[in-house]
N, C-alpha and C positions, 0 to 999 in steps of 0.2 A: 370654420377654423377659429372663427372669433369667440364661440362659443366654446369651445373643446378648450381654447386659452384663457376664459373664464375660467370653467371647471379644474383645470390642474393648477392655474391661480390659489383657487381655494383651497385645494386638499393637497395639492407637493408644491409650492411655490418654485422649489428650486428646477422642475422638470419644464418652465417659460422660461428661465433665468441661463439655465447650460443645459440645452435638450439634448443634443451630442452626446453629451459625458453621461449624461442617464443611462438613454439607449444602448452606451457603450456598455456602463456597469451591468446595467440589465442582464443583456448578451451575456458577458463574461460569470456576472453568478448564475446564469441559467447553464452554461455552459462547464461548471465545476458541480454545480447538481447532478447534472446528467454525465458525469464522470466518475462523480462518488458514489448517486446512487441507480446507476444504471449500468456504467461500464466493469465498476468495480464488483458491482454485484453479482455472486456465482451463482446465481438460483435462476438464471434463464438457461442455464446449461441444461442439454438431455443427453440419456447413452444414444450411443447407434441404436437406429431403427430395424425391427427386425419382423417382414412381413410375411405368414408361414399362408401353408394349404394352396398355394400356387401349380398348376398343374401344366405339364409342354402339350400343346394341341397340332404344333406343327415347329420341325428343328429343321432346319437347311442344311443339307448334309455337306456344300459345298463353302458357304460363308457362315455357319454357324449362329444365321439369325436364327432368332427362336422366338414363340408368339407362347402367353400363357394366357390362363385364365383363370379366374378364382368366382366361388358360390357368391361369397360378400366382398366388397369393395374394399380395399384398403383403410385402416382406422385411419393411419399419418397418409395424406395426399402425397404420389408420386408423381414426377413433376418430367416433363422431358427433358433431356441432356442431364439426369439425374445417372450415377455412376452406382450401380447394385452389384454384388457379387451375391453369385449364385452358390447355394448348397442343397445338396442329397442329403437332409437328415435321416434317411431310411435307410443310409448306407451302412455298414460297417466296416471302419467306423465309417462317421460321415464324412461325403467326400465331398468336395470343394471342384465347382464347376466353373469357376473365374469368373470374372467379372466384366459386366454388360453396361452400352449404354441405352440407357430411354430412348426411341426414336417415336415412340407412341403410346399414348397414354390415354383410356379411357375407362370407362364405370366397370369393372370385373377383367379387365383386357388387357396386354400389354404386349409392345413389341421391342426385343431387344437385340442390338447390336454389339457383338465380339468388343470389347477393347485393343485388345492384341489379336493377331491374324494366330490362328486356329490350326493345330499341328494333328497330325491325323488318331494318334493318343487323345488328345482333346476331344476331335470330332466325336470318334467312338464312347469315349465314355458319354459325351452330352448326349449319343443316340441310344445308348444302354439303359439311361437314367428314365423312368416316367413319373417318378414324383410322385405325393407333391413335394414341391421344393421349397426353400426358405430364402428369399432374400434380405441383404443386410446391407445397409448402410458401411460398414468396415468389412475387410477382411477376416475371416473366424484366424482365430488366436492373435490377432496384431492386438498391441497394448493400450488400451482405450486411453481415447485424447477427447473427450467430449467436452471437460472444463477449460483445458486450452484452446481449442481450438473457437470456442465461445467467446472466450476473452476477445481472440486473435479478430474474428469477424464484428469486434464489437466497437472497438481500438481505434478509431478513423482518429483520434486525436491519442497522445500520451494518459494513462488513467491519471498519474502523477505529473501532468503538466504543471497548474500551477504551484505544485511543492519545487518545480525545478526551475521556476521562476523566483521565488524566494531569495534575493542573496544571501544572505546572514544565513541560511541554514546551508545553503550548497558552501559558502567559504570559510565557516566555523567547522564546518565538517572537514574541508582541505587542510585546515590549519591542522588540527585535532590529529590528524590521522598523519601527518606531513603527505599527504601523498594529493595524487590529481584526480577528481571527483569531476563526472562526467556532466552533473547538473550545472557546473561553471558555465558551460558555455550556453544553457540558456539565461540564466543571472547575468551573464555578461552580454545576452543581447536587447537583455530589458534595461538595464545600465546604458547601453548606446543610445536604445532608442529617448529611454530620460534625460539627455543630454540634448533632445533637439522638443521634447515634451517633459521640464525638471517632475520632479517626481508624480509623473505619468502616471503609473502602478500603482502608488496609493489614491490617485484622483481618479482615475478610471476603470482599473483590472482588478485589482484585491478585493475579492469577495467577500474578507470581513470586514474593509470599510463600508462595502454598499451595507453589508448585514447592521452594520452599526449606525449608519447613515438610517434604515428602514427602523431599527430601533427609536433612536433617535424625536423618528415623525412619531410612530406611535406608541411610545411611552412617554418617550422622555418632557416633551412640548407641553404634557399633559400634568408634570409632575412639576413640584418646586424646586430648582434648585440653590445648588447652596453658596449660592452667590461671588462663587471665588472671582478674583481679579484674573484678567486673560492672562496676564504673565507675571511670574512669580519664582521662589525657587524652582519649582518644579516644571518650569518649562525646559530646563535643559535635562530631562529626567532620562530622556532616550538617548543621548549622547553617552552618560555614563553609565547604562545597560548594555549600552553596545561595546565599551571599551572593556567591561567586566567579562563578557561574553568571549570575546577577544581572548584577553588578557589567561581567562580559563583554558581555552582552547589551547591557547602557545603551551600550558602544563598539560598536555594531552587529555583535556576533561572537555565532553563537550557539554552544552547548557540551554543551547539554542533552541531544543526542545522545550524547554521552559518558556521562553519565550518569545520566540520567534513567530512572524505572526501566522502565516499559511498551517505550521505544525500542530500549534495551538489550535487552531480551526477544525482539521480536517480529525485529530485526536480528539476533540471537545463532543462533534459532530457522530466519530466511531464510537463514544460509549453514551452518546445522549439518542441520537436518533436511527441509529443503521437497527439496534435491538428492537426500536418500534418498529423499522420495517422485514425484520426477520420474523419477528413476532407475526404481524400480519399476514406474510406470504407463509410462514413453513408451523405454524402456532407458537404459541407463549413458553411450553415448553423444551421447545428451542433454541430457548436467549439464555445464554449463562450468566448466572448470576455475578452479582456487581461487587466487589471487592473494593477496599480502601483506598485504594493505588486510584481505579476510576473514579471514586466519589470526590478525588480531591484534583483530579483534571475538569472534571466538570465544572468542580467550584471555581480554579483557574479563568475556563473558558465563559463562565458567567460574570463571571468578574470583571472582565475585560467591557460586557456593556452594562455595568453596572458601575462604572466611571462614569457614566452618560449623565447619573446624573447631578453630577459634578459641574457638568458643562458638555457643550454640543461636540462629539469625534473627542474627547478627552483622552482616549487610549490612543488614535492617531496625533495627535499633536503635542504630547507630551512624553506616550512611554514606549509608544512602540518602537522596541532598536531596528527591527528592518525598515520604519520610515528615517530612522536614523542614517540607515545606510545608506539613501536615497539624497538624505538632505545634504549629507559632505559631498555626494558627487555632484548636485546643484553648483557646488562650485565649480565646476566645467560646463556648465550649461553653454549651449549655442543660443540661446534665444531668452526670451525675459519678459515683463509685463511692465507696460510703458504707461504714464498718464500725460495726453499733452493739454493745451490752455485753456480746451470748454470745461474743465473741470469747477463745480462751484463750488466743493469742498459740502457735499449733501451727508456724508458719510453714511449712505446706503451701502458703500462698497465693506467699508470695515466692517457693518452689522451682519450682512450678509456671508460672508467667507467663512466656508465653514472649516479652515484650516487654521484660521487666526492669523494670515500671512499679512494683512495689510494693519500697521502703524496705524496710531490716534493723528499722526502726521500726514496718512494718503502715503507715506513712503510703503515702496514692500520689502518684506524680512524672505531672503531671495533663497534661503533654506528652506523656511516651509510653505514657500509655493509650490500647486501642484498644479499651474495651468490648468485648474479646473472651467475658467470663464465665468465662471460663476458673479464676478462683481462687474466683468461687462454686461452681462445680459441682464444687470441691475441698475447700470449706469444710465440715469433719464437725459443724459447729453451726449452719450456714445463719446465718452474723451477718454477710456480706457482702449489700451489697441496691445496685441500681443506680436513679438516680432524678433528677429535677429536682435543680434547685441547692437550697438552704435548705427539705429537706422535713422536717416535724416529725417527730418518734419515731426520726430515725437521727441519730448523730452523724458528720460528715464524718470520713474520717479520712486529711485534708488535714496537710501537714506546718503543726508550732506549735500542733497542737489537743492535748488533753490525755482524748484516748480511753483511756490507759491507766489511767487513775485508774476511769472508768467502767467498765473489763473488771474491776475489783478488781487490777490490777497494781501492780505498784510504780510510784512516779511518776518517770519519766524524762523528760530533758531533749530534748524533738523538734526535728527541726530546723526552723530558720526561713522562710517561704514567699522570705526576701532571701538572695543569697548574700554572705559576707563576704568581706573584704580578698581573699583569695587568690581566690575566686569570681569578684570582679571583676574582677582580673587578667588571669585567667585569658580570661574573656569579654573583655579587650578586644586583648590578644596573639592570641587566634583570630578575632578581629575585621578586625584589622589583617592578619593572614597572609589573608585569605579577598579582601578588597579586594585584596593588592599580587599572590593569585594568579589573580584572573577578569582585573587589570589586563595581567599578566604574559603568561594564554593569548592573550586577544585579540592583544596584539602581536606571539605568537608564530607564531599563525595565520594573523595579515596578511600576516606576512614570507615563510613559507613558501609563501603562498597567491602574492603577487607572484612568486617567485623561482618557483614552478612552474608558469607563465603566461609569463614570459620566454621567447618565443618556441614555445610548445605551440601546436595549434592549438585552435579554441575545441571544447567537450566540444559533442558534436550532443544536445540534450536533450528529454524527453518533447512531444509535443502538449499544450498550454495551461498548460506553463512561463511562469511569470513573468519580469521582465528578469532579468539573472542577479544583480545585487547583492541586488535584494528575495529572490530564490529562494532566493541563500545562507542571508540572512536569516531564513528560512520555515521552509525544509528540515532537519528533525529528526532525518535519516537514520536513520530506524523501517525501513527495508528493504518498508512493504509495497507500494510501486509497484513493484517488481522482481520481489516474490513474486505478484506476479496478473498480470503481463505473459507472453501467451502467447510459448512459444519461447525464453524466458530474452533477450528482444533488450535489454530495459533490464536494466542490465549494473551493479553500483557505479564508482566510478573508484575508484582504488588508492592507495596513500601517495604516488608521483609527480607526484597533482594537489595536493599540498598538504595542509595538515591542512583547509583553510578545502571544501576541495571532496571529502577525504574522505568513501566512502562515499556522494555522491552521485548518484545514476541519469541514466545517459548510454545513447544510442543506441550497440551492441554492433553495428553493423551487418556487419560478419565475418564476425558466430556468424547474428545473424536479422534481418529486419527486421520495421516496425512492421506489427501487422496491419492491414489494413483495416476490420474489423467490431469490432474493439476498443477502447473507451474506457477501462477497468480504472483506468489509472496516478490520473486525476486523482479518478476517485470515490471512491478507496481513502486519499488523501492526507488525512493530518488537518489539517493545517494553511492548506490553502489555497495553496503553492509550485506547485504543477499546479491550474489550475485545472479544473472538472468541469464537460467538454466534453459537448453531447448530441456523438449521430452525426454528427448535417450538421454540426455547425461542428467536429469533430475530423478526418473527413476533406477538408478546406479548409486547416486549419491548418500553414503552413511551418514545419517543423523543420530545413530545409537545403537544401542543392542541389546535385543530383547532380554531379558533377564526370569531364567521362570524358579519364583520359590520351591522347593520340593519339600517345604516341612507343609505347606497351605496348597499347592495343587492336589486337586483332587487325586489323579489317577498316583500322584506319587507318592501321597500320603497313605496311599490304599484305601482311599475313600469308596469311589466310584469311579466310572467309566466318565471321559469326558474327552469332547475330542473342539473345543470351541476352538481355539487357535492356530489351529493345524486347519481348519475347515477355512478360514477367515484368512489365513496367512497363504493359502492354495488357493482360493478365489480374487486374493488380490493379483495372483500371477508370479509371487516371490519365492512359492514353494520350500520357507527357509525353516520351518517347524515339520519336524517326520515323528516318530512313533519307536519308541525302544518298549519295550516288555518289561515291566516289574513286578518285585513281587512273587516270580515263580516257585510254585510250590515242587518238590524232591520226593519220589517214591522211597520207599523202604529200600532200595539200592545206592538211594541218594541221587538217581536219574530225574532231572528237569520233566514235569508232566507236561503234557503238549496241551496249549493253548489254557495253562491257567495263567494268574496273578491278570495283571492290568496293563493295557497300552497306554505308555504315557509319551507328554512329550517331550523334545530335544529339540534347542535349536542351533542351527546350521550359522555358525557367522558369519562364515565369505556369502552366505546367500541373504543376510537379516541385513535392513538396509535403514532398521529402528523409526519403522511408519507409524507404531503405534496403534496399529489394526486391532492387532491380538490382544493388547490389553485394554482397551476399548471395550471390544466383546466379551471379552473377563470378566470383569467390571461389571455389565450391564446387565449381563445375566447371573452369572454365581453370584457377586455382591447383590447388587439393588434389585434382583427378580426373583432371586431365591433365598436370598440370605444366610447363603452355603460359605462366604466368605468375608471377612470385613472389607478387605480390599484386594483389586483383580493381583491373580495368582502369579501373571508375569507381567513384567515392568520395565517401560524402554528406559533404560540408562544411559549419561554421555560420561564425555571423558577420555582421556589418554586412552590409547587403542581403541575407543567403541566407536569413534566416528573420524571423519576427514573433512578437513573445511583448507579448501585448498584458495588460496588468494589467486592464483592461474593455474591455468592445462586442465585439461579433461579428468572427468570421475571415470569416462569410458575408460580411457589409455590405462590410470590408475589400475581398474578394476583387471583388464589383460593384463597388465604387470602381476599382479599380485597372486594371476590364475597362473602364469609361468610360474614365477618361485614353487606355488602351492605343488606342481608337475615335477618340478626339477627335484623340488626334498622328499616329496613323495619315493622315487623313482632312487633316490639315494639309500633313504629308510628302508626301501625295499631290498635292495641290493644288502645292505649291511644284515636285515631278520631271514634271509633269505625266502624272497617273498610270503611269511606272513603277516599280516593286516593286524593281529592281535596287541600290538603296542604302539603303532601309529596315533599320533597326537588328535585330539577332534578336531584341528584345523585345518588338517591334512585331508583327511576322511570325507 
């Protein structure tokens, strides 16, 4: 042990001094890695398994076990209490023999058990059938869930835990939007527990102070810095970032995304390193390229430890507003950091601190304590003690107390717990600048936010987006609905949307469209801007509508035969693109010839749910593979009637609503043409 407290002596001093608070950080950033880049990540997801050439060697005519067997052995291992549903692909069509449990599993063999007790319809067909048969992991035609259900078993913590630990972003978001944001009530229990540990969360949990802390050791120690004094103007720099932030927020702008510290992070993190690990796992051609919007988050997020070298935690103790947040409520603190009379005044403890909380006096500055311990386990007298407020036998050594006379010091003049003349000044000039600059961004974001709306078209945005003012409102641009979205299709928008819609996640339909079996964006969302769709009502949900050119589609322009989107939009299981005839050529009678001109496509609206499938595959093949097009032929658009972003109630209910109307005008139109279909509206049809 003596030895291992040599070795961290020399190389982290500070993990002898507060070993607790390491191990804690430790834990907690190993525990947002493995959220960001494990939980978040959709590339562990597989489809249903689907194991063919199975053959019945013996069916139990009475309980419906049934034994197979196969030449080769399963590629994916079947496992017992494993749930297979059986199919007759030999049928016509093929016929669905329900679904089995594993009671036995071996190298070519298998024995299965009925899930449901066996109706004599069943029996018969299972004894008709001799295979071979197809086992599947799902039911044939159910709507694949392989990306959620990945998430769901991946989940044992929130992906977005500590975005929902954040205050400044969950209560600039409350502010912003007037309304109640769900991540309050974790903010409000990190809040509690700082009250009995003052700013805990920045000394132990915030990932980017350990990240800046690991900085720190290895850069910073090694570099010159620039010698600033520990406190200066710019020590109260996070007080009026935070009142700016505020102050935006009350004009319904949020900002906190700028700089708030968890959003910063986990954004800095989604266009610096999640590309290197997509790159890795799926290749290089994979990562979407990096746009102006990311190059100037990144610079943001470098920035932040490139303060360091300025001075040690420099972005914690001066600018960060969420440590801001943390230090006003220090003043509810239940507990505090005491010096009683072994103290010889060594000032290890002020060298050491790596918050700056302890006075050139041994008093401490009871803001930006973060009970890290850090200056007791430096203290060679052990007269540092950490405790309740007013505990007898230690004396506080709070600024205006006179602990030096009890250490046998000379008696010095301490400073006052009030600040003087120049104090107050000073706090009301950084007062005033904090108010005229949250008034100043808001207006500047508005402006830029109109002028880059002046005829743009509207961003096509996630499944169970809110309207788009609340969204703005919400939206903290944390990056992680981009970074759990399979295929990179949620995409940022760039400084061209403005500052108000920077960094926002918009449908990338180009690069990918939305999956079908993926819900990711809104479960990952801390704030509640996307809201946290199951399955059935995410895929119901209109995010757009396809839009298909007919002067640049092939089959419409009478190019060629082309069936990409119709094939693409029928495989995703939306069926909302069909096939109308044009083009047809007219005999010498003027009679329509059978089977000439070209099958083009049409899409169905009440069915187009604007996933961006189909121009995806547009795209990738007529544009960039054949160069039949400059750009794909149909195009998910938003906007007034092409989508629904419902702030509550179902996309399902929605969508039966709208299938009644579609019956009842139908069924009227019909009545008034006397049933013919020849003038019926496309929406009807």
């Amino acid at each position: 042990m003596s030895r291992l407290r040599s070795v961290l002596r020399r190389i982290a001093p500070a993990w002898v001094a507060s070993p607790l608070r390491r191990a804690i950080q430790a834990a907690c950033l190993a525990a947002f890695l493995v959220l960001f880049f494990y939980v978040c990540c959709p590339y562990t997801a597989r489809p249903a398994a689907v194991w063919g050439g199975w053959l019945p060697t013996d069916v139990d005519a009475t309980s419906g076990r049934i034994t197979l067997s196969a030449d080769e052995p399963a590629g994916n291992p079947i496992s017992v209490d494993q749930v297979l549903h059986v199919v007759d692909p030999g049928a016509s069509p093929p016929a669905y023999l329900g679904a089995f449990r594993v009671i036995d599993s071996a190298d070519g063999r298998l024995v299965l058990e009925p899930e449901a007790s066996m109706t004599p319809e069943r029996l018969e067909r299972l004894s008709a059938s001799f295979g071979p048969w197809s086992l599947r992991d799902d039911e044939p035609g159910s709507w694949p869930s392989h990306y959620a259900r990945d998430r769901e078993g991946k989940e044992i913590l929130p992906a977005e835990l500590f975005l929902r630990l954040d205050p400044l972003a969950s209560l600039s978001a409350a502010v912003a939007a007037r309304a109640w944001v769900g991540s309050l009530v974790g903010a409000g229990v990190i809040l509690l527990v700082c009250l009995v540990v003052p700013r805990g969360f920045c000394g132990y949990v915030c990932p980017m102070g350990t990240l800046i802390d690991l900085f720190d050791w290895a850069v910073g120690r090694r570099v010159s810095r620039t010698g600033l004094k520990p406190r200066g103007w710019w020590a109260t720099t996070k007080y009026w970032l935070l009142l700016g932030v505020l102050v935006a927020a009350l004009g319904g702008v949020l900002i906190s995304g700028f700089l708030a510290a968890i959003p910063v992070l986990t954004r800095g993190i989604a266009f610096l390193l999640a590309p290197i690990q997509t790159g890795w796992i799926r290749g290089w051609h994979q990562v979407p390229p990096l746009g102006a919007g990311q190059i100037f988050s990144i610079v943001l997020f470098l920035a932040v430890f490139a303060l360091g070298f300025l001075g040690p935690r420099f972005w914690c103790k001066y600018v960060c507003p969420t440590g801001a947040v943390f230090s006003v409520a220090n003043l509810l603190r239940l507990a505090e950091r005491k010096v009683d009379s072994r103290c010889t005044a060594c000032g290890r403890c002020v060298e050491h601190c790596p918050f700056g909380a302890i006075d050139e006096d041994f008093s401490t500055r009871t803001a930006d304590c973060a009970f890290c311990r850090t200056c007791g386990g430096v203290c060679p007298t052990e007269a540092i003690r950490y405790g309740w407020k007013k505990v007898s036998g230690t004396v506080s050594a709070e600024p205006g107390t006179n602990r030096g006379l009890s250490a046998g010091l000379p008696e010095k003049r301490f400073l006052t717990p009030f600040p003087g003349r120049r104090g107050l000044l000073r706090a009301a000039v950084g007062a005033v600048v904090g108010i005229i600059g949250g008034v100043a961004a808001a207006a500047l974001i508005r402006r830029s936010d109109r002028k880059a709306a002046s005829g743009a078209p509207m961003p096509v945005r996630p499944p169970g987006t809110l309207p788009e003012p609340d969204f703005l409102a919400l939206c903290v641009r944390c990056g992680e609905c981009y970074r759990a979205c399979p295929n990179d299709a949620l995409q940022p928008l760039g400084i061209s949307a403005g500052l108000d819609g920077l960094w926002t996640p918009h449908l990338a339909a180009d690069w990918s469209g939305c999956e079908p079996s993926c819900n990711h964006c809104g479960h990952v969302c801390p704030t509640g801007a996307i809201r946290p769709l199951p399955l059935e009502e995410k895929r119901v949900a209109r995010i757009g509508l396809a839009v298909i050119d007919r002067r640049t589609c092939l089959p419409h322009a009478g190019h060629s035969a082309c069936r990409l989107c119709v094939d693409e939009c029928s495989r995703a299981g939306y069926h909302a693109i069909e096939f109308e005839r044009v083009g047809t050529e007219l005999d010498e009678k003027g009679r329509p010839i059978e089977d000439s001109g070209l099958l083009a496509p049409v899409v169905i609206p009440s069915k187009c749910v604007g996933c961006g499938l189909c121009q995806t595959r547009c795209r990738a093949i007529n544009a960039a593979e054949k160069g039949l097009l400059a750009q794909s032929a149909i195009i998910v658009q938003a906007g007034e009637g092409k989508e629904d972003r419902l702030t509550s109630g179902s996309y399902v209910a929605l969508r039966q609503q709208e299938e009644t109307q579609r019956k009842a005008e139908r069924r009227r139109l019909l009545d008034r043409t006397k049933g013919s279909e020849t003038y019926l509206p496309d929406w009807i049809k």
